[in-house]
Every structure is written in structure tokens, then in C-alpha cells.
N, C-alpha and C positions, 0 to 999 in steps of 0.2 A: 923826684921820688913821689912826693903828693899825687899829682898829675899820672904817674905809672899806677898809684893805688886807685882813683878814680875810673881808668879806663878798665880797671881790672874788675871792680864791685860794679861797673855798667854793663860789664858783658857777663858777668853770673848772672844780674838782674835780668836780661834778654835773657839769655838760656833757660833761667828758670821758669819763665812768663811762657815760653816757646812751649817748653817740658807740660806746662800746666794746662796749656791749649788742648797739645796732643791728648791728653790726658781725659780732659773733658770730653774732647768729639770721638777717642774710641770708646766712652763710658756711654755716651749716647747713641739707642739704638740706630737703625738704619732705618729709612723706608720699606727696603725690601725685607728687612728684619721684623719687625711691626707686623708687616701682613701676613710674613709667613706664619707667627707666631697668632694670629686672629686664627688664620685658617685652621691649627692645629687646635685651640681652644674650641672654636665651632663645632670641627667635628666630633670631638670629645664628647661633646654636650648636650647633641641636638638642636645644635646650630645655636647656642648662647652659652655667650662668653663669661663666664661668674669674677667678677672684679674686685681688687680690691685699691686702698687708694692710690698706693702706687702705678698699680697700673691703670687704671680711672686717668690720673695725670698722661700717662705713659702713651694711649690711644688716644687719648683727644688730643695730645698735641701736634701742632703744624710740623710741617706738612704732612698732608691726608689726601691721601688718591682715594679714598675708598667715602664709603657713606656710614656714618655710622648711627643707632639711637640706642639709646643708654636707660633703663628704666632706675632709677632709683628707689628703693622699696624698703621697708622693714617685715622681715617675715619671722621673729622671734615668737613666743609663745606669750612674753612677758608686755610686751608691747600690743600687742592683740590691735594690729589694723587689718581690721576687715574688708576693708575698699583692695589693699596691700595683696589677700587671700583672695578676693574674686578675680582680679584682673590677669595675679601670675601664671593659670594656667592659659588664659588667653595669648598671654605676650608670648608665652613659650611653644604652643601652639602653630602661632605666626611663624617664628624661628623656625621650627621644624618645617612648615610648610615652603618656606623659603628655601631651606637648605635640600628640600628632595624635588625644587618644582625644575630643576636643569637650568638655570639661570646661574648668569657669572656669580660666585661666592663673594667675589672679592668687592663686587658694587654695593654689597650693604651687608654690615657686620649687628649683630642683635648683643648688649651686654647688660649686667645686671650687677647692681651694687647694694649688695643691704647694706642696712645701716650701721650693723654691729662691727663690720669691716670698711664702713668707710666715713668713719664720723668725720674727720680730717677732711672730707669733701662736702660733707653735710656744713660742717662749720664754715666753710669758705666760700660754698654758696648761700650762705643766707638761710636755707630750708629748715623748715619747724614742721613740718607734713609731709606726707607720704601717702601714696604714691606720688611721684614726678617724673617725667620722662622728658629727654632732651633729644634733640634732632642732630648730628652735625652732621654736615655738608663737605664735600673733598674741598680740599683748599689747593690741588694742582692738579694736572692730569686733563684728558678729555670732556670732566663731567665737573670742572671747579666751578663754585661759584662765590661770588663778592659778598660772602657773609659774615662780617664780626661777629655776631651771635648766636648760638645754636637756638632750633627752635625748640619754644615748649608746647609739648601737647596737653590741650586743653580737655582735661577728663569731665569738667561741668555740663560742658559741649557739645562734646562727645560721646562722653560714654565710655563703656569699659568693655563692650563687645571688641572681637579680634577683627569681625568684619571692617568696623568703624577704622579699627585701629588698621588694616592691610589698606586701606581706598585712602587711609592718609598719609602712608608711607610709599602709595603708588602715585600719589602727586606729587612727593619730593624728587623719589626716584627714577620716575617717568618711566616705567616697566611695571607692569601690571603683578601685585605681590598677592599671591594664592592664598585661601583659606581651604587648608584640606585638612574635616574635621573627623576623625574615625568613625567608623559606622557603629551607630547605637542600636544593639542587638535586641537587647532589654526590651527598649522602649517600641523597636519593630514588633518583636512578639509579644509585647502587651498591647500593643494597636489592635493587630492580628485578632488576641481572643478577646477583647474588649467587642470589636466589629462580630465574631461569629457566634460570642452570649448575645450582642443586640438581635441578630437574626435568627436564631432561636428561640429568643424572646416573643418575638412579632410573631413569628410561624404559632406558638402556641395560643396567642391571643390572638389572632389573626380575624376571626368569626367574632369577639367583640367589638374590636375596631372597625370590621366592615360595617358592623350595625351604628356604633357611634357616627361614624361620616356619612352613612346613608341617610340617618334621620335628618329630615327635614328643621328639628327645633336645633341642633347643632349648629348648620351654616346658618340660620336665624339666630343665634347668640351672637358666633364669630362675625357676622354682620353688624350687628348692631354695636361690637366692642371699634368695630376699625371706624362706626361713624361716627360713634361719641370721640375719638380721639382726634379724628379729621375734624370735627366742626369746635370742636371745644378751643384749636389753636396749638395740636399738638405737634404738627409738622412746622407751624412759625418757632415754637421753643427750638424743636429740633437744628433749623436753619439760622436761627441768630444768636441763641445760645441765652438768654436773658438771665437775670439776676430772680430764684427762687423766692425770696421778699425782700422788700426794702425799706429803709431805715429815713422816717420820714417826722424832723424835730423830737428824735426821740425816741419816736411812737413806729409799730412797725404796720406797713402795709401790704398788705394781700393783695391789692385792685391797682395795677397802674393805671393812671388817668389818660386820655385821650384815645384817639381809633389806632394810633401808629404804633403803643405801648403796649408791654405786657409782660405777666410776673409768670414764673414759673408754677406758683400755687392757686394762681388765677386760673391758670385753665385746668384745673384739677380740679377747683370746683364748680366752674361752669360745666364740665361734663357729668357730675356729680348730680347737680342739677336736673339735666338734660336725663340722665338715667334714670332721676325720681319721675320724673316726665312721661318716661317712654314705659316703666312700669306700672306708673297710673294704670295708663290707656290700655299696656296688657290685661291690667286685672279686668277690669270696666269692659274689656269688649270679647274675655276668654272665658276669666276663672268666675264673674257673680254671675251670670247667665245662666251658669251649672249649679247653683245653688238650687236645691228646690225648696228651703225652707224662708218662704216672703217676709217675714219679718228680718233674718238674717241678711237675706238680701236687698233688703230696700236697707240695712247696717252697710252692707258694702260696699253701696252706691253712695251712700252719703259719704262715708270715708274717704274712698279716693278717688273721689270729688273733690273733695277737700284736701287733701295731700296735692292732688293735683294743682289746683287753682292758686294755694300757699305757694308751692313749687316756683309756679308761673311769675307769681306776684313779686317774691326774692328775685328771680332772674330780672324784673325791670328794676328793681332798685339796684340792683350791680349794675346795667346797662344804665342809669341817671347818676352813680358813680362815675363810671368814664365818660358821659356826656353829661356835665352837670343841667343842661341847656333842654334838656328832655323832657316835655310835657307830661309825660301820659305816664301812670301809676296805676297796681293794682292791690287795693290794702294797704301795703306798704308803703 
């Protein structure tokens, strides 16, 4: 009797265990279920899928014939992420360009989980920040690959452009992901009357500016500005990028030391220099000559002279600065 109870509570146990199987694998979706329920979400949306965490769970699990990336976001008003606010039009953007560029739908799904619906995923990933976006990869099919972990995209990196973002989702997916951005009307026809006030500008000034460029003392300025920048070591700044002053026991300096060295404020005031220099020589050889009163002008000959030769004199002491080794001095 024992023995008939035994085999009898063994075979409900199977039944039941059987019961709970079936139970389980018709509660879980299908593959072909899954996708068709993507594609229906997609085109809902504009080709992005709004999640929550159920279905967050629901798409990323194995198996995945498709591709998916997942932007995780807080777009509340009360949360106020702003990185959150510039990106979302971009990610959704992408979506849309994806979903009209005639490419299979089903090789890459775009979905989106705020936060307010999917704390349960926030909590179980770890995340304290937003935005985050995840990559996954099909895990069967023609396009699977050997990945345990979905990628994350790095926005420090990157960036928050859509462009950035389609050329990094065109290396996962190996199909080239379109950025079609709608034409900006606005900004055409403010180009537009921006360029035809300019030319209506000039047309009326036109007869000044010919006199401006024609005069002789013009390209004698613009000359004289492009040498003092060339000889002062303005194209060296430009090409090696140096450190504007430096910070030397302390004390700060303007003059770096040697022929191979130099500061950003160094050559700003060697040309500085060089311009006392060259307006000396203008005065001395333009404007005292026209003087006709000889007292005043034997004043303005002595002046800048004198400006001049001071001028001169500071430049060899900068010049025995970077060459401490340098004989020759003047004054100074």
C-alpha cells in the first residue's frame, strides 16, 4: 500500500514539474515574437522603441538575431540632465534615418529607457548617470557574434553628435547607418540675407574701400603688421603651441632661456619692441622733417632718438637673457 502511495505522489510530482515547464516556455516570448513586436514598436515611433523594464529585460534576452542599442536616459523635468536633453534628439534622429534609409529593419533595433520607467534596470546595472547607451550584438543567426557583454558607448570620447554616433554603429553593424538631417530653412534664408545686406554693404561703401586698398600707407601698415609677427616668433607659437609664461621657483617668467625656447608672452613683446623700433625710424625719417619750427624739431630728433636707442638697448638685454653668454650691451 506504501509502495502504491509512493509511485502515485511520484507521478503528480512529474505531471506537475511537466505542467510548469510547458507553462513557463508558452509564457516566454518567441524569437519570431520579439521581432515582430520590435518592428511594430519601431514604426510606431520613428524607428525607436520606448521601454520599460520589463521589456528592457524582454529584448536583450538571448537569443537575438537582431542588433540592438539601448540608450538609457532620464528626461524628467525634475532631474534636469542636460547632456540627457542634447543627445535625445540626435539618438532619435539616427532612428529615423535608419528606419527610411531602405535597409533590413530587423538588423538594428534603436530603444530608449528613462529612468522613471526603468529604475529596476538602473538599479541592476549599477548606473548613477545618464546618459548610457549599450550596444548588443545578435547572439544567433548570420550576423552573431561571441560577445558576453554588450558594448558601451563612450560619450567622453565621442561625443554627443548623431554623426559620431551613426559611424559607431556602422562599425558594429557593418552597413553604412545614414545621417539624414532635415533641411534647415531658417538658417538658409538667414545665410541668404545675411550674404545680400553684406553686398549691399560694400556696393555702398565701395568708393571708400577702393581708396582704403589703394593707398600706399595701407599695404605699408599690413606689411609692417605680418613682419613684426613673422620675426617676433609668431609662426614658432603657432607651430609648437608653447606655454604663454612659466612658473619658475615661484617667480613667473616671460623670457624662456635658450635659442630652442619660448614663451607665448615673449614674442609679444619682442614685436612690441620691434614696433617701438620701426616707429622711431618712421618719425625720424617722415613726420620731424616736416616740422618747420627748429627748435621743435631739433625736440623731435632728440626724442626718438632716444625712444629709439632705449628700445634697442632693452632688446639686447632680453637677447643676454636667453643667451646669458652675450657680450655686448647697450645701456642696459
Amino acid at each position: 500500500m506504501a509502495t502504491r502511495q509512493a509511485i502515485v505522489s511520484l507521478f503528480i510530482f512529474l505531471v506537475f514539474n511537466i505542467f510548469l515547464l510547458a507553462v513557463c516556455h508558452a509564457a516566454k516570448p518567441s524569437l519570431e515574437t520579439k521581432v515582430s513586436a520590435l518592428n511594430q514598436f519601431s514604426t510606431n515611433n520613428n524607428g525607436v522603441v520606448e521601454l520599460d523594464s520589463d521589456l528592457y529585460d524582454e529584448f536583450v534576452a538571448k537569443p537575438r538575431n537582431y542588433s540592438m542599442i539601448i540608450l538609457l536616459t532620464a528626461m524628467e523635468p525634475q532631474i534636469n540632465c542636460l547632456p540627457c536633453k542634447e543627445f535625445d534628439p540626435e539618438f532619435r534622429l539616427v532612428a529615423k534615418s535608419w528606419q527610411w534609409s531602405g535597409n533590413d529593419l530587423s538588423r538594428l533595433y534603436f530603444g530608449s529607457l528613462d529612468f522613471k520607467k526603468g529604475r529596476e534596470v538602473y538599479a541592476k546595472l549599477h548606473l548613477n548617470n545618464a546618459p548610457t547607451m549599450f550596444y548588443f550584438s545578435p547572439t544567433t543567426g548570420p550576423y552573431a557574434k561571441e560577445v558576453s557583454e554588450p558594448d558601451k558607448y563612450e560619450f567622453n570620447r565621442r561625443g554627443f553628435s548623431a554623426e559620431e554616433f551613426a559611424s559607431y554603429l556602422s562599425g558594429h553593424v557593418g552597413i553604412k547607418v545614414p545621417v539624414k538631417r532635415p533641411i534647415n530653412f531658417f538658417a538658409i534664408f538667414t545665410t541668404i540675407f545675411i550674404i545680400l545686406g553684406t553686398l549691399a554693404v560694400i556696393k555702398l561703401i565701395f568708393s571708400f574701400i577702393k581708396k582704403v586698398f589703394q593707398n600706399r600707407n595701407t599695404w605699408a601698415a599690413i606689411s609692417l603688421v605680418i613682419i613684426l609677427m613673422m620675426i617676433s616668433g609668431h609662426m614658432w607659437n603657432h607651430i609648437r603651441s608653447p606655454p604663454y609664461v612659466m612658473s619658475n621657483n615661484g617667480q613667473i617668467s616671460y623670457i624662456a632661456s635658450g635659442f630652442s625656447n619660448q614663451l607665448g608672452m615673449e614674442s609679444q613683446i619682442v614685436a612690441m619692441m620691434y614696433a617701438i623700433c620701426a616707429s622711431s625710424m618712421c618719425y625720424l625719417m617722415f613726420h620731424v622733417p616736416k616740422i618747420e619750427d627748429s627748435t621743435k624739431q631739433r625736440f623731435g630728433i632728440y626724442l626718438w632718438t632716444g625712444i629709439l636707442v632705449g628700445t634697442f638697448s632693452f632688446i639686447f638685454a632680453l637677447f643676454r637673457i636667453k643667451n646669458p653668454g652675450y657680450p655686448f650691451r647697450l645701456f642696459i
